[in-house]
C-alpha positions in Angstrom: 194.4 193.5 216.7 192.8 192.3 213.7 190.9 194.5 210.8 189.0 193.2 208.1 187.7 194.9 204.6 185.3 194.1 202.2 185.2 195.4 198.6 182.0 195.1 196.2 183.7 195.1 193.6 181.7 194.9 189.6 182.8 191.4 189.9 183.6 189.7 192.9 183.2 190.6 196.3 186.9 190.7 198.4 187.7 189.9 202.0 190.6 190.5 203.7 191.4 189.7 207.2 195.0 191.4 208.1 197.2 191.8 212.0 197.6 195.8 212.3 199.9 195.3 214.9 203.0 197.8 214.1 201.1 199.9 211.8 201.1 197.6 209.0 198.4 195.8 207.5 199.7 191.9 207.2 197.1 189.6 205.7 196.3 186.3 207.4 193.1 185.6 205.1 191.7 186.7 202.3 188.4 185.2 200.1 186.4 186.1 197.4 182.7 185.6 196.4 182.1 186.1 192.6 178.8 188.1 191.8 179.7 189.3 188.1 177.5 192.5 189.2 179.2 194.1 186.0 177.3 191.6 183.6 173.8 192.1 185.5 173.7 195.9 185.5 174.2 198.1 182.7 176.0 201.0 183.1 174.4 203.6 185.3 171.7 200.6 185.7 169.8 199.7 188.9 170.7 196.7 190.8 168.4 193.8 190.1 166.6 192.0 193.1 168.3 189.0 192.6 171.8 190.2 192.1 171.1 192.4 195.7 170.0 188.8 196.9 173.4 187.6 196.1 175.3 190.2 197.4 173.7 190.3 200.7 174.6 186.7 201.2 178.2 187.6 199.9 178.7 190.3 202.8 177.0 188.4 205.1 179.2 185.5 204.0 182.0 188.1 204.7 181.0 189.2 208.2 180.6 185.8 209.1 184.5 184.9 208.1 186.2 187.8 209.4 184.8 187.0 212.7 185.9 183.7 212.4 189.2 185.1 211.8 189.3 187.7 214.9 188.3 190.5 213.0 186.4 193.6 214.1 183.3 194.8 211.6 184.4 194.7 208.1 184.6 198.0 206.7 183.1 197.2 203.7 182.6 199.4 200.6 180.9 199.3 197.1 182.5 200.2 194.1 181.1 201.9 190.6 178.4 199.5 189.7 176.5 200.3 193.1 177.5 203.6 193.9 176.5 204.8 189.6 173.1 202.8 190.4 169.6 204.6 190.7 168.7 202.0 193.3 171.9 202.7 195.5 169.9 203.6 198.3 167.9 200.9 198.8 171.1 198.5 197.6 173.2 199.8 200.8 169.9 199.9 203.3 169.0 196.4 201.9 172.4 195.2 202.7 172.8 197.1 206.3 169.1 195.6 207.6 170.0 192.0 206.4 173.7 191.6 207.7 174.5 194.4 210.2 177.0 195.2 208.3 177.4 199.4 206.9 178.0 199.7 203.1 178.9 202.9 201.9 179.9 203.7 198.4 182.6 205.9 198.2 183.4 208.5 195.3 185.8 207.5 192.6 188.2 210.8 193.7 188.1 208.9 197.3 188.9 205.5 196.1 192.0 207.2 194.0 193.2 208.5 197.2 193.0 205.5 199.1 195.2 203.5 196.2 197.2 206.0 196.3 197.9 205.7 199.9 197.8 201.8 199.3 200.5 202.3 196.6 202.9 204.5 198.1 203.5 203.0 200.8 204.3 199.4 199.2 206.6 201.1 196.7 208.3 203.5 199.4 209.9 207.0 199.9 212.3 206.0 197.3 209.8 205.9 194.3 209.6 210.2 194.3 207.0 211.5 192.5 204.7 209.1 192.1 201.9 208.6 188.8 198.9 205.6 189.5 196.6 203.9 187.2 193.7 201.9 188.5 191.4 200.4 185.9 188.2 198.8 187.3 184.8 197.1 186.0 183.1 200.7 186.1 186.4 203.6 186.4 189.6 204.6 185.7 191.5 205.7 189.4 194.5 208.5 187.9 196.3 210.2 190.8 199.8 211.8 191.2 201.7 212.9 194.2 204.7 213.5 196.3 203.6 213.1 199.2 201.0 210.1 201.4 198.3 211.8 200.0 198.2 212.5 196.3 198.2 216.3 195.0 195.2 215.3 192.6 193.2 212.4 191.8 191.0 211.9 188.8 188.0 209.2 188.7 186.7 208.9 184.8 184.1 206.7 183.5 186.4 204.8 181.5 186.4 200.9 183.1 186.7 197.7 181.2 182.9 196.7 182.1 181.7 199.4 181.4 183.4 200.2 178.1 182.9 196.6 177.0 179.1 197.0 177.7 179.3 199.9 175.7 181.2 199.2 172.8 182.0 195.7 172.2 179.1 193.9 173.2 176.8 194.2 169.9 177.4 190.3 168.7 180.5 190.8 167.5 183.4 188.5 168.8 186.1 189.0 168.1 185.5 192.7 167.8 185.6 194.5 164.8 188.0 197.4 163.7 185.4 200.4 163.7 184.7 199.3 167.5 188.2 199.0 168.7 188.7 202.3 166.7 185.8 204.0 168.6 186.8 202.9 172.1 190.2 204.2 171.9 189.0 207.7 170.1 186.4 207.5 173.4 189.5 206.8 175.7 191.4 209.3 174.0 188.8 211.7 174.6 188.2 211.3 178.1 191.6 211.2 179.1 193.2 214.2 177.1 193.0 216.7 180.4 194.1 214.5 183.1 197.0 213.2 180.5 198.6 216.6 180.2 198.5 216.9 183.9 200.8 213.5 184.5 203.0 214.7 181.6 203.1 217.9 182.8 203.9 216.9 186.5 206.6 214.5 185.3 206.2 211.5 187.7 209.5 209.6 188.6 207.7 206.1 189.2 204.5 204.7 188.1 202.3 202.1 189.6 199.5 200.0 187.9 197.2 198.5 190.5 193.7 196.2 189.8 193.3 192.5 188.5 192.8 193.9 184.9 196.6 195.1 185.2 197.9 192.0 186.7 196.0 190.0 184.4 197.5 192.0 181.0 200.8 192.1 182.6 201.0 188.4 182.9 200.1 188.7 179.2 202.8 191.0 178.6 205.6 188.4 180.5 205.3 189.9 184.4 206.3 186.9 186.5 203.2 184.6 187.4 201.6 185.7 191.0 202.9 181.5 192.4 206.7 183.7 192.5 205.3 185.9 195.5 204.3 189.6 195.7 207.7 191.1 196.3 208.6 189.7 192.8 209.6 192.8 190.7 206.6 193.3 188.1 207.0 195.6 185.4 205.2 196.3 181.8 206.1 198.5 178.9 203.6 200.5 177.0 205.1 198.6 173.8 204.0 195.0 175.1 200.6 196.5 176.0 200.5 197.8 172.3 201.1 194.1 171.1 198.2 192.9 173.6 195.7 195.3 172.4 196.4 193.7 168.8 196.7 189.7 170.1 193.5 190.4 172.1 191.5 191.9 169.7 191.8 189.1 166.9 190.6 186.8 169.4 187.7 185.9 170.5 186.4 186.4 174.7 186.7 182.5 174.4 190.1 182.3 172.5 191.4 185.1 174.9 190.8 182.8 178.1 193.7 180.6 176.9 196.1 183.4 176.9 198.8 183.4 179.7 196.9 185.5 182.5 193.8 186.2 181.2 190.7 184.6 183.2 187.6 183.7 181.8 185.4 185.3 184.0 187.3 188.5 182.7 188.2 187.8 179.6 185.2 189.2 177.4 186.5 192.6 179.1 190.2 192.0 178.5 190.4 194.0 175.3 188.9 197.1 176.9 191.1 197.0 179.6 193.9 196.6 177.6 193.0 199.8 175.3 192.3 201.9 177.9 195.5 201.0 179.5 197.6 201.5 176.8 195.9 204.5 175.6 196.4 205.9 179.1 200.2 205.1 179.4 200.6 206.5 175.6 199.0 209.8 176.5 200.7 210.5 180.0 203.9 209.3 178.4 204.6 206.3 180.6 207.0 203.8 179.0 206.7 201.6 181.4 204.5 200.8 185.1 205.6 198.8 188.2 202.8 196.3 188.9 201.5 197.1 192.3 199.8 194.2 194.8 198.8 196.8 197.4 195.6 198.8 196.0 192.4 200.4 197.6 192.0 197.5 200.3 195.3 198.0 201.6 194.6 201.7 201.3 191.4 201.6 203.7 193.5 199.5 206.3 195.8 202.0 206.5 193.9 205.0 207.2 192.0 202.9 209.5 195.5 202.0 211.4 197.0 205.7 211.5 193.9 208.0 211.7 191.9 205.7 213.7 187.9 204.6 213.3 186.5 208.1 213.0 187.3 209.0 209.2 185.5 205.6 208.4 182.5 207.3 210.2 182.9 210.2 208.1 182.8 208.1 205.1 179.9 206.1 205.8 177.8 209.0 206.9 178.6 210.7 203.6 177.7 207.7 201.5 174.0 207.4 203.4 173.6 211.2 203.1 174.7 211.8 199.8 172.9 211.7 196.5 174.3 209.9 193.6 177.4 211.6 192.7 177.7 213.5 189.2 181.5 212.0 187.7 183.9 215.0 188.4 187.0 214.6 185.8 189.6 216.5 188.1 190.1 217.7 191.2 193.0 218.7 193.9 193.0 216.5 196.8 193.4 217.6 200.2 196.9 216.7 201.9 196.1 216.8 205.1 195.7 213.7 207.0 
């Protein structure tokens, strides 16, 4: 049996095709269409016509290769940018009438959950407690539990898009002091509650998932992705405190030449970086293991072991549902 997922993410739109035979999700394809939603919509901003125009030939482009591939219907999901938009209706009817295919947004708590899952199960039994950071284009994923499930989540408006649109994106490159200094007094801010939480709960292992990780911990002297995925990847708060400095005397150009860094994200590598840091500082993480498996691997999983219903569930939700309000923190249910 073959499953496939597709995730809109704020700047490329992800396919993977993976075997679920034996309960785990193997890839055997993956592909990516790059949309750079992030740089078309402002934060909490409607979805243009032409950017929808390019995203339903991206998921139709999707469905297209995943049955190619052997795959059932892609469960595909939106992200942030789509699911903060005022226009998010339309967006996910738009794309459902054009390509068959049923977009749902799902809330930031839910995507925490589902990386969780994703990252718990890549780092094993063994890892104990267990502390995630996710930083995206629109959010910042924070979870912590013992078990598959985490005992809370936390989704915070706090992703590198979004915080570049908002604070380094006034003409000044490189950035200036004041700004840096505002986005980390903002990050500070945001995460104060949710960073007692970790500390308080005392994780045993922490994971850092997303491409804005993987790209700062190349930066930081992680092993590049050619040495495989079951290459151990770790970064220390300490090297992440140098980035933030190397990154913000350069500019989005000069930054593409760094060791990881991609140009298409690089003009957001310096908020990533800050609010990565600033995150570890705060829960009092010295150091994360760099997790491949994420929120796709997540979905495949609950779609292997609880079966096509909860996907249902999720999807309904998402067309019923208004625009959801950002909750800081909230416990998570732990029953599967």
């Amino acid at each position: 049996m073959r499953i496939s997922v597709v995730d809109v993410g704020s700047n490329t739109v992800r396919l993977m095709v993976a075997d679920a035979e034996g309960g785990v999700p193997l890839p055997v394809h993956t592909a990516k269409w790059r949309l750079r939603l992030s740089e078309q919509v402002g934060p909490g901003g409607p979805v243009p016509e032409e950017a929808l125009e390019r995203l339903v030939e991206a998921v139709a482009g999707a469905s297209r290769t995943a049955e190619r591939w052997g795959a059932s219907e892609p469960l595909a999901f939106a992200t942030a940018v789509v699911r903060a938009a005022p226009n998010r209706r339309e967006v996910l009817r738009t794309v459902h009438d054009r390509t068959g295919v049923p977009l749902c947004t799902l809330p930031g708590e839910v995507e925490a959950e589902l990386t969780f899952l994703g990252a718990r199960r890549w780092m094993g039994w063994r890892s104990g407690p267990l502390a995630l950071l996710d930083i995206g284009g629109g959010s910042l994923e924070v979870a912590f539990g013992r078990g598959r499930l985490p005992d809370f989540v936390a989704s915070l408006p706090l992703g590198a898009a979004r915080l570049t649109h908002e604070f380094l994106a006034g003409g000044t490159d490189p950035a200036s002091r004041d700004q840096v200094k505002a986005l980390r007094r903002k990050v500070r801010h945001q995460l104060r509650d949710v960073a007692a939480r970790i500390r308080w709960e005392g994780p045993r292992t922490a994971v850092a998932t997303s491409r804005t990780f993987q790209q700062l911990g190349r930066l930081c002297g992680a092993p590049p992705g050619r040495h495989g995925p079951f290459t151990e990847r770790r970064m220390l708060c300490s090297d992440l405190g140098d980035a933030v400095g190397r990154l913000a005397a350069l500019s989005a150009a000069e930054r593409a030449r760094l060791p990881g860094i991609s140009a298409p994200r690089s003009a957001q590598s310096l908020a990533g970086a800050v609010v990565g840091h600033t995150a570890m500082k705060l829960t009092g993480l010295e150091s994360v293991t760099l997790c491949p498996w994420a929120i796709r691997e997540g979905v495949l999983l609950r779609q292997i072991e609880d079966g096509p219903s909860w996907w249902a569930e999720m999807v309904h939700r998402s067309d019923e549902a208004a625009v959801p309000a950002p909750v800081p923190l909230r416990l998570a249910s732990t029953s599967n």
